[in-house]
C-alpha positions, -999 to 999 in steps of 0.1 A, spaced: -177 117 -99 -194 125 -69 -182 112 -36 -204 108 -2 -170 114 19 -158 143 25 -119 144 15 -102 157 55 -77 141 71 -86 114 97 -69 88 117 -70 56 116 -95 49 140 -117 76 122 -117 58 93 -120 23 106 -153 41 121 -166 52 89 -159 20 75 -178 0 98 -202 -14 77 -170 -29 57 -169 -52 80 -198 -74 64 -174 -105 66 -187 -135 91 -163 -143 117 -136 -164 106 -134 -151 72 -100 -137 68 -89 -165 82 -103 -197 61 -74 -188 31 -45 -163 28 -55 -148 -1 -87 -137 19 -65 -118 48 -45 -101 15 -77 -89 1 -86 -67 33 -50 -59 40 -47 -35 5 -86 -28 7 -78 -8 43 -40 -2 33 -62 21 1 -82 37 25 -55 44 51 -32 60 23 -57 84 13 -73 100 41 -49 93 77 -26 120 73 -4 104 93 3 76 65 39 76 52 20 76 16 -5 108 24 12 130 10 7 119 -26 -30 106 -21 -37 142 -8 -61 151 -34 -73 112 -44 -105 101 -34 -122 59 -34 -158 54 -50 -184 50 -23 -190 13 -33 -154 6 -17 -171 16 16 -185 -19 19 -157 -46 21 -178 -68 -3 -182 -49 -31 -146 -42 -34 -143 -81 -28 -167 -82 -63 -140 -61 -80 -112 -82 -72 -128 -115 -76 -139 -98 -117 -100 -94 -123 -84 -113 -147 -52 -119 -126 -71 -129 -98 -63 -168 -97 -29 -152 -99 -28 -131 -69 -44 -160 -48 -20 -190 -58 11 -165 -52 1 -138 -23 25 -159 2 51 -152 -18 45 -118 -39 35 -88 -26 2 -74 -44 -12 -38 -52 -40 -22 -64 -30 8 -87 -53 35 -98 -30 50 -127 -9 20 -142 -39 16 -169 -49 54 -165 -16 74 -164 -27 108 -144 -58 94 -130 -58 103 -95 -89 82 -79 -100 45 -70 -127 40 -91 -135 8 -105 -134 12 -137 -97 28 -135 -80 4 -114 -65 -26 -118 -49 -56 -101 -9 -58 -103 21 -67 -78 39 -47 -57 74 -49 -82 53 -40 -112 38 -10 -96 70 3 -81 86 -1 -118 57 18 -135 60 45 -112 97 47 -120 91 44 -155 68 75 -154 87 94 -133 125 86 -147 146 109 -123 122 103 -97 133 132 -81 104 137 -57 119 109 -38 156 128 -34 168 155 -8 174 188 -22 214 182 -27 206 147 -44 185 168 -66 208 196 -72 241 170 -79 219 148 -100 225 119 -83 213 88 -91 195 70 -55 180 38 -55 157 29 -31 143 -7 -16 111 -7 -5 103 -18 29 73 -34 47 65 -38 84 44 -67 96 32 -61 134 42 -87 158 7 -82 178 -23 -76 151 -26 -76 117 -9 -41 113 12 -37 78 36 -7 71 48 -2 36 77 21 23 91 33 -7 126 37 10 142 33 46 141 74 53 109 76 47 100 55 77 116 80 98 92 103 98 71 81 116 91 79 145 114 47 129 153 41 130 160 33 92 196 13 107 173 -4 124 149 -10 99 183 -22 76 195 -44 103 158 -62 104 159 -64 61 197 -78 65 186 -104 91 205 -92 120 179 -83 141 149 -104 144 122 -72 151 122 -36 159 93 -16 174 70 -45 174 75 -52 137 94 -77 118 105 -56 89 114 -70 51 128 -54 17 99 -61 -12 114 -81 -39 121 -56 -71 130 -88 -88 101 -105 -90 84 -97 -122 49 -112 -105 
């Protein structure tokens, strides 16, 4: 399907630009209900992990690409309000992390389209990935990969201290690469630090079926 943006790299402030008319939300909105701020955290987290090449996640939304209609905040909003787990997601967002997934329904579809994606949390994703991808190798070093190790990882998420900023990671290491301690990182998930780099940082429940 046929896409007005061009797929390059850009950072974030590049993409916030070329968003601007997403911002169709009267002043106040996010903040009237919880649910609402939720909404336009994964409707810029999507957009962040597919074309700022410095997102943790780039790397495997290289080559994926969101309808046009997901330029406007409010039409995405449409999309989520038409799902049938919405109720869902708003009663337990303080509580549950949630995703939108583009291949859970459509195994090997590679774009946010509407008619492909669909409304699941954060456990249930991360468990379908696994599912799909058993050995999960892409995640290991080469001399995991080579022993045949079995790694578990806990994903991770970063809430700033100063704006509404969100980090998410599959696994501790991976937050390195963006400049991150992952002891550091541990020592936030384990309680023994309160904050690290402006963050307060958290392990995503794998337990919570959602």
């Amino acid at each position: 399907m046929k896409t007005n943006i061009e797929k390059h790299t850009m950072n974030h402030e590049e993409v916030l630009s070329l968003l601007r008319e997403g911002y169709d939300m009267p002043r106040g909105w996010k903040s009237k209900e919880l649910w609402r701020q939720r909404a336009y955290d994964m409707w810029r987290l999507m957009w962040r992990r597919c074309y700022v090449s410095t997102s943790p996640s780039y790397k495997y939304y290289i080559d994926s690409i969101i309808h046009d209609d997901f330029r406007i905040f409010s039409n995405y909003l449409k999309w989520l309000q038409a799902q049938p787990r919405f109720e869902e997601f708003c009663s337990t967002c303080n509580e549950i992390t949630w995703s939108v997934d583009k291949d859970m329904v459509y195994p090997g579809n590679r774009h946010y389209f509407p008619e492909y994606m669909t409304l699941c949390t954060m456990s249930e994703n991360s468990k379908d990935s696994a599912h799909r991808n058993k050995d999960n190798l892409h995640h290991l070093s080469r001399n995991d990969a080579i022993k045949g190790a079995k790694v578990q990882y806990k994903p991770i998420i970063g809430i700033s201290l100063t704006n509404n900023n969100i980090l998410i990671y599959k696994y501790t290491r991976q937050a390195k690469h963006d400049g991150f301690d992952p002891g550091a990182i541990i020592k936030c998930c384990k309680g023994k630090w309160q904050h690290y780099k402006g963050y307060k940082w958290y392990y995503l429940d794998m337990n919570d079926r959602g």
